[in-house]
N, C-alpha and C positions, 0 to 999 in steps of 0.2 A: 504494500500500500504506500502510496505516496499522497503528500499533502500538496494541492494544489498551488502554483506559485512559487515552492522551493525547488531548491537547485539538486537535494539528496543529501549534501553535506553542508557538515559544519566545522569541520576540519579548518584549521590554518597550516599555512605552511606552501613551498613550490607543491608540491602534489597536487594537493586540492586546487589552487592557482591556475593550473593546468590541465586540471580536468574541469574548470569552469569555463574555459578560456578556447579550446581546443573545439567543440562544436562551433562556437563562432567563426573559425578558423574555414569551415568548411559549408557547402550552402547547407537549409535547413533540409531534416531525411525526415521518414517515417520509420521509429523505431519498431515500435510494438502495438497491438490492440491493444487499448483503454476503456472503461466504464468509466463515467463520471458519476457519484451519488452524491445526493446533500450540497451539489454545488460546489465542493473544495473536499470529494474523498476521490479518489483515483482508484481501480483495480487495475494493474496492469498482467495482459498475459500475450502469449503467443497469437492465440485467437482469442475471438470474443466468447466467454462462454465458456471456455475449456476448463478441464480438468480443475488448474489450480486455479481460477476464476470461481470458479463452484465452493471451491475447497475454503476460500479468503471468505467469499459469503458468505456461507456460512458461520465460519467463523466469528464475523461483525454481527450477525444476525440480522443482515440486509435484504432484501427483497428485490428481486430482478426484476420488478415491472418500473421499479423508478429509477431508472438509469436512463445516462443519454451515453448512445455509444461514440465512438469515436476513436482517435488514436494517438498516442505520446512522439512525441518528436526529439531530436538529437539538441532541441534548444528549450528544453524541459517543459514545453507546451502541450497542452491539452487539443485537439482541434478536431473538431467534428467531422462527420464523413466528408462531405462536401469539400471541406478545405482539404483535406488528407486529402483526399482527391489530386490538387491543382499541385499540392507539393511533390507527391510520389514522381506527378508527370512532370513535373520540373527537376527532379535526381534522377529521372529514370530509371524508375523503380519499379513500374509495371512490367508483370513479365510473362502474365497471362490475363487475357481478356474473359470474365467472369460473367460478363453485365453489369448494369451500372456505368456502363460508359459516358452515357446522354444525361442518365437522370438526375435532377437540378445540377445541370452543370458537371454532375459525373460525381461518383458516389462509390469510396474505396471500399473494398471488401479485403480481409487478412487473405484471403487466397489469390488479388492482382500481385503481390507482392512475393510470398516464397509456395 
């Protein structure tokens, strides 16, 4: 789980430095499938839904019908389908056509990606 807005560390030091500093370095990607809940709670997983998706859920004792999906990005960003969308195609990250290519403007699925 990640809190929305932060970066993952709170580390000082070069390390951290550079692992803040180093996505900027390169344009923005699509890391991984995201749930958004409560507005600032994060589930991240491979795919939406998956295994340890269910497993975090549970966990919180969260409810799947109140999420917005979407997906996390290499610049600690939340971004709904849509925008995941316009980024993937801008890293050139799609790498299979799914559907969703058209719809509002093209609409990322975890399977255009790996």
């Amino acid at each position: 789980m990640v809190q929305a807005g932060t970066t993952g560390t709170t580390e000082a030091g070069p390390e951290a430095t550079t692992a803040a500093v180093l996505p900027l370095m390169v344009g923005e990607r699509i890391v991984c499938a995201a749930n958004m809940y409560a507005g600032n709670i994060l589930i991240l997983g491979a795919r939406h839904f998956d295994d340890a998706m269910h497993s975090m859920l549970r966990q919180l004792g969260i409810r799947k019908a109140a999420e917005v999906q979407g997906f996390y990005t290499n610049r600690f960003r939340f971004v709904n389908r849509t925008e995941a969308w316009k980024i993937a195609v801008s890293a050139q990250q799609i790498i299979r056509r799914v559907g969703g290519d058209s719809t509002n403007g093209g609409t990322l699925y975890s399977e255009n990606l790996y």
